[in-house]
RODO-2510 file (C-alpha; in nm, 4 decimals, decimal comma):
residues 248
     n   res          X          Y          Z
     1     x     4,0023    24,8592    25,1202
     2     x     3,6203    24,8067    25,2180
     3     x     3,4383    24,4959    25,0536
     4     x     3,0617    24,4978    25,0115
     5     x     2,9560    24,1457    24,9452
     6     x     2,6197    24,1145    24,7743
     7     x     2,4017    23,7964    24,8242
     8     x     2,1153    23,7856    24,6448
     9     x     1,8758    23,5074    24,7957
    10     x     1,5484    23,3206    24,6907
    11     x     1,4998    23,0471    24,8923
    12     x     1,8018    22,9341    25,0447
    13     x     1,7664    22,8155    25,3575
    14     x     1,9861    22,4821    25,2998
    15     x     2,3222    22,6754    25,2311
    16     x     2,2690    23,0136    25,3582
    17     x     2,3879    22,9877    25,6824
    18     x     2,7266    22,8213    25,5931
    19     x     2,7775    23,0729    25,3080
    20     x     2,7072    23,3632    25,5447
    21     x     2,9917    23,1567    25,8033
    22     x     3,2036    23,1120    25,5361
    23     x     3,2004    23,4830    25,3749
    24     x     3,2181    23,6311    25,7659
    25     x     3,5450    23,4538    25,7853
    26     x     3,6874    23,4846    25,4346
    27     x     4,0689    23,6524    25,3578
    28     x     4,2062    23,8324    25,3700
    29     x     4,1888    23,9696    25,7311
    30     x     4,3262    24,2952    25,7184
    31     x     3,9976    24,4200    25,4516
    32     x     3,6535    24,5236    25,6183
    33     x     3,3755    24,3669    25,4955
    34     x     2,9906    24,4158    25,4941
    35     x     2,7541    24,1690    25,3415
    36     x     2,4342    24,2529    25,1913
    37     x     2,1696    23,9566    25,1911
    38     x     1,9350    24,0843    24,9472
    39     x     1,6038    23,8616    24,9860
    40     x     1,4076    23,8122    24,6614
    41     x     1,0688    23,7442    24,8613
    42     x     1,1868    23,3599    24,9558
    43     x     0,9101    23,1305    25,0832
    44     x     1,1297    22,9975    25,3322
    45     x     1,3285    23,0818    25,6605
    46     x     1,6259    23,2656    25,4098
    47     x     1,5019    23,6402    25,5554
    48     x     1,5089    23,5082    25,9145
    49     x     1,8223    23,3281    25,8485
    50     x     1,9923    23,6442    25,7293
    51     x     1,8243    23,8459    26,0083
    52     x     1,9662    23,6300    26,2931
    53     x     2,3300    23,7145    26,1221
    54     x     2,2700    24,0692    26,1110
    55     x     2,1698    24,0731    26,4675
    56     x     2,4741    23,8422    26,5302
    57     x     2,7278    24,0335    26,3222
    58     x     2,5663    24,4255    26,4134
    59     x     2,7753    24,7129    26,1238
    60     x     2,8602    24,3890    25,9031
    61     x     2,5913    24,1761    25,8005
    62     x     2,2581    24,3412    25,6735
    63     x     1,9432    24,1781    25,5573
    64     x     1,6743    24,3370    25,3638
    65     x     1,4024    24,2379    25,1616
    66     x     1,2705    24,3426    24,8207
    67     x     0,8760    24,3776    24,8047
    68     x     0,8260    24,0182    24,6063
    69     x     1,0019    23,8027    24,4111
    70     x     1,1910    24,0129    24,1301
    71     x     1,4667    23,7689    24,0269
    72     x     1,8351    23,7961    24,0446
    73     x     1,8961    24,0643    23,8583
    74     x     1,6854    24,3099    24,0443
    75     x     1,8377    24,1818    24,3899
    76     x     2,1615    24,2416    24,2768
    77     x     2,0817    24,5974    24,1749
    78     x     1,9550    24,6528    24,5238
    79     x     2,2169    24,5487    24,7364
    80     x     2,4739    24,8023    24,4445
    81     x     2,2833    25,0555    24,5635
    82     x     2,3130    24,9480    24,9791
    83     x     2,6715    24,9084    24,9150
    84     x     2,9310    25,1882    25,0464
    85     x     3,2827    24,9248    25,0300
    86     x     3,5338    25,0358    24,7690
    87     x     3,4837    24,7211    24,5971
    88     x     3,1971    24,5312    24,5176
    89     x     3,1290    24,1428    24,4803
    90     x     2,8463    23,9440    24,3875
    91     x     2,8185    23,6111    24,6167
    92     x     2,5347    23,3178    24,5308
    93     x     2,3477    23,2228    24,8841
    94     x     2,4435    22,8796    24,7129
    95     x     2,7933    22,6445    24,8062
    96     x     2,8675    22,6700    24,4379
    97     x     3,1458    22,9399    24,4467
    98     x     3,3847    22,9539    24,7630
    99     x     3,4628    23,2711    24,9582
   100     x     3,8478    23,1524    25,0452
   101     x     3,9204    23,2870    24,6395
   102     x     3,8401    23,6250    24,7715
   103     x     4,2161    23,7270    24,7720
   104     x     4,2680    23,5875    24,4087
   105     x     3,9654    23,8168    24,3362
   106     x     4,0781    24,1300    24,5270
   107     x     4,4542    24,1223    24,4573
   108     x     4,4313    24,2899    24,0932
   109     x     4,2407    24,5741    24,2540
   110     x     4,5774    24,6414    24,4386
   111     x     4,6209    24,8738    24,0280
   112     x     4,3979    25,1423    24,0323
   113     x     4,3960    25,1108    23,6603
   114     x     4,2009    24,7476    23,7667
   115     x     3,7722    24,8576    23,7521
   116     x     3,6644    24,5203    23,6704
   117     x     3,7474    24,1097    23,7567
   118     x     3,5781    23,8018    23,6844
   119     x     3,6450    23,4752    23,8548
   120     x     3,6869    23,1929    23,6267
   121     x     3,5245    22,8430    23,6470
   122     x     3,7247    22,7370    23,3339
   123     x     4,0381    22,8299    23,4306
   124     x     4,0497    22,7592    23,7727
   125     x     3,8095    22,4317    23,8538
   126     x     3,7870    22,0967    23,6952
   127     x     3,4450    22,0799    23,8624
   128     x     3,1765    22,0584    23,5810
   129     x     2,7952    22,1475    23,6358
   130     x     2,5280    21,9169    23,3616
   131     x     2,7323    21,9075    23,0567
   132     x     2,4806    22,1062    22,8687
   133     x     2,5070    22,3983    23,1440
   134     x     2,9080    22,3985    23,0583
   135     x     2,8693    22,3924    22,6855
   136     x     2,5871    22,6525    22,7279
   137     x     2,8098    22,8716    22,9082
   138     x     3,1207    22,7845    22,6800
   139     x     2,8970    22,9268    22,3830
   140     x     2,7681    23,2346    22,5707
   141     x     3,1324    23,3067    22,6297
   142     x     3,2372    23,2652    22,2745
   143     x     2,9265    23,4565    22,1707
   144     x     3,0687    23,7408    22,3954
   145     x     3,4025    23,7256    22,2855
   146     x     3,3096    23,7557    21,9151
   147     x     3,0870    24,0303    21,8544
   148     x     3,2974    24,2528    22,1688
   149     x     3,6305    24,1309    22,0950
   150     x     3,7006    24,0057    22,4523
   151     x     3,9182    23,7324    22,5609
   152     x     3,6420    23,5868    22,8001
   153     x     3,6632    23,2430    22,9148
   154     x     3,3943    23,2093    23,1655
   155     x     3,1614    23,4904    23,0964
   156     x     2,8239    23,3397    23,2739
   157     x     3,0479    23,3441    23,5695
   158     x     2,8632    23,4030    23,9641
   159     x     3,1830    23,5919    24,1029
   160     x     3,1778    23,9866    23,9251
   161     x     3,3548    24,2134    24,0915
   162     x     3,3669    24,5698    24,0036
   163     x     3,5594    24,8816    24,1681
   164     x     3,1975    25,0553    24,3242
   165     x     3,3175    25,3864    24,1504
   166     x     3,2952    25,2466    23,8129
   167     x     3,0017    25,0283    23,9191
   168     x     2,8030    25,3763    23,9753
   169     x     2,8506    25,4841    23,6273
   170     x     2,6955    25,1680    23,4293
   171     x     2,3482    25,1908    23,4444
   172     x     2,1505    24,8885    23,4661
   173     x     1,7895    24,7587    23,4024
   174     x     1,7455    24,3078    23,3784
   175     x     1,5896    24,1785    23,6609
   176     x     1,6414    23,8152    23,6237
   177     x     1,9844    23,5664    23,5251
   178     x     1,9866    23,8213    23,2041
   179     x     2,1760    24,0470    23,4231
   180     x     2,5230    23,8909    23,4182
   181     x     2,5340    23,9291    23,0261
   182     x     2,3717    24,2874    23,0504
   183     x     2,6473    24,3813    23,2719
   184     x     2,9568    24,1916    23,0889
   185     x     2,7871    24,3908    22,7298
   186     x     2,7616    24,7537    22,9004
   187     x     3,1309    24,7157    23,0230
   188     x     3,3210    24,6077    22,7313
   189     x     3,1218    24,8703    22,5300
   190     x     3,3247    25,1199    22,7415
   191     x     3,6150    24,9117    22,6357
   192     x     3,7232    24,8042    22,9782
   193     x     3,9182    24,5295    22,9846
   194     x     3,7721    24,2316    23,2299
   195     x     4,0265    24,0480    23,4117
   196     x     3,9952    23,7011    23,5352
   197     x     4,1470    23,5088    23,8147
   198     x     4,1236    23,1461    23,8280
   199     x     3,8744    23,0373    24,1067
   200     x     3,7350    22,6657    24,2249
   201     x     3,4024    22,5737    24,1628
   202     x     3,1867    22,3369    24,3170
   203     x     2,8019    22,3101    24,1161
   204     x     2,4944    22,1602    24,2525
   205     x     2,1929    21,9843    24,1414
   206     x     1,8785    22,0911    24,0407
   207     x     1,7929    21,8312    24,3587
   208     x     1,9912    22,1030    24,5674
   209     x     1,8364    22,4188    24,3936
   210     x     2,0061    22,4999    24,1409
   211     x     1,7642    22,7552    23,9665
   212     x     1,9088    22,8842    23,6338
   213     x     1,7352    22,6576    23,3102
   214     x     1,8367    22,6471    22,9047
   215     x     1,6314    22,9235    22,8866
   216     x     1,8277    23,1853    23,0528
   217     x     2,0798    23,0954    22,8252
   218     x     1,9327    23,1893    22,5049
   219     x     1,7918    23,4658    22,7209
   220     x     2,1582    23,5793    22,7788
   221     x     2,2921    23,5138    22,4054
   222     x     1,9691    23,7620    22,3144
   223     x     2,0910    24,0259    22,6005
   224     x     2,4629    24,0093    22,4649
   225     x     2,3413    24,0712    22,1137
   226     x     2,0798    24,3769    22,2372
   227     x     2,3400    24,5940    22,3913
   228     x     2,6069    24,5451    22,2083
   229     x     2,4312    24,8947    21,9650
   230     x     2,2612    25,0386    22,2020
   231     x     2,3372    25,3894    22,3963
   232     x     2,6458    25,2952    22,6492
   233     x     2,4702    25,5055    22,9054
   234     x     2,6690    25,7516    23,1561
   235     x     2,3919    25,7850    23,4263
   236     x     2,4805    25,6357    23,7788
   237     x     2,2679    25,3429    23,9145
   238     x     2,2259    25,5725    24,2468
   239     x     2,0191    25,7732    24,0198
   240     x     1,7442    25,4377    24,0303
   241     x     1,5137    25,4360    24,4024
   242     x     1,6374    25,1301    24,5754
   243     x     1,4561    24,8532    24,5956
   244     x     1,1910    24,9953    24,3444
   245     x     1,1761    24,7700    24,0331
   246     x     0,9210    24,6265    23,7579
   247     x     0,7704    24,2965    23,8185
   248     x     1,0115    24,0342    23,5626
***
């Protein structure tokens, strides 16, 4: 198996570097990995952190830059469509979520029936973020679960994975945190089923960066409720230029 590790960044330069250590040296051993720092136009040194790494770690770390500041979603979308690994997982540039549950995440892949897995704060951590950020993402969950039918419990969740072969066929558009909802919607419309693994989690302040506000989550209950009708979509995301998005 080949893992393609996608970090999007926006000014990171506190945490980077120990998340790109920590990911280089994440389990298992015997998988081959290559991480994709996607740069959402940061103000600080994130780029040349990331740059120093890829000319450290040559075929295994990458760094590239999106023309300005798009927002998560749109990095995210840019390092799917740099990634070639059989498997594809979304990392935060933040200390939040730790790369040692990588195993946990990959193991269900081992069943090629397996497309999809979700690590799980709530099932996993006893770590809480601002109680309003837990209840917030409590409801989005239960929001999910009811109009889908899912058994979700940690749906705002910052480690996706997805087999990159499915990943191709879901074709996505959200630039900003309104991505991790549009992606949970478009693949439980195709009634896949989402597996979770129990991870740790370890939040941060807003006095450490912590970016995402009560908006984004009545921006995500709004993106749950907008695909849940709409056309499931067959196109693959390759079909999108990289790098190439609308201004959020």
């Amino acid at each position: 198996m080949k893992l393609s590790v996608v970090i999007p960044c926006y000014n990171e330069e506190r945490t980077l570097a120990a998340v790109l250590e920590r990911v280089i040296a994440a389990p298992p051993a015997e998988i081959s990995k290559e991480i994709l720092v996607i740069d959402d136009g940061s103000r600080d040194r994130s780029l040349a952190i990331a740059q120093e790494f890829a000319e450290r770690h040559p075929g295994v770390v990458f760094a590239h830059r999106q023309p300005s500041n798009q927002g998560k979603g749109a990095a995210v979308r840019a390092g799917f469509e740099k990634a070639t690994g059989d498997v594809v997982l979304i990392q935060d540039a933040d200390l939040e979520y730790d790369p040692d549950d990588y195993p946990a995440l990959l193991a269900p892949f081992e069943r090629p029936e397996v497309l999809v897995v979700y690590g799980s704060r709530i099932r996993g951590s006893r770590n809480r973020s601002y109680n309003r950020y837990y209840w917030g993402g409590r409801a989005v969950t239960f929001f999910a679960n009811l109009i889908y039918g899912s058994h979700l419990t940690d749906e705002p969740t910052g480690y996706k994975v997805f087999r990159r072969s499915f990943l191709q066929t879901i074709p996505l558009e959200c630039n900003g945190f309104e991505f991790c909802p549009e992606i949970t919607a478009k693949v439980l419309r195709r009634n896949v089923v989402i597996h979770e693994v129990p991870i740790a989690y370890h939040p941060r302040s807003f006095e450490e960066g912590k970016k995402i506000n009560w908006r984004d989550g009545f921006a995500a209950l709004w993106t749950l409720l907008r695909f849940r009708w709409g056309a499931k979509g067959k196109q693959s995301t390759a079909s999108s230029p990289a790098d190439v998005y609308p201004r959020t």
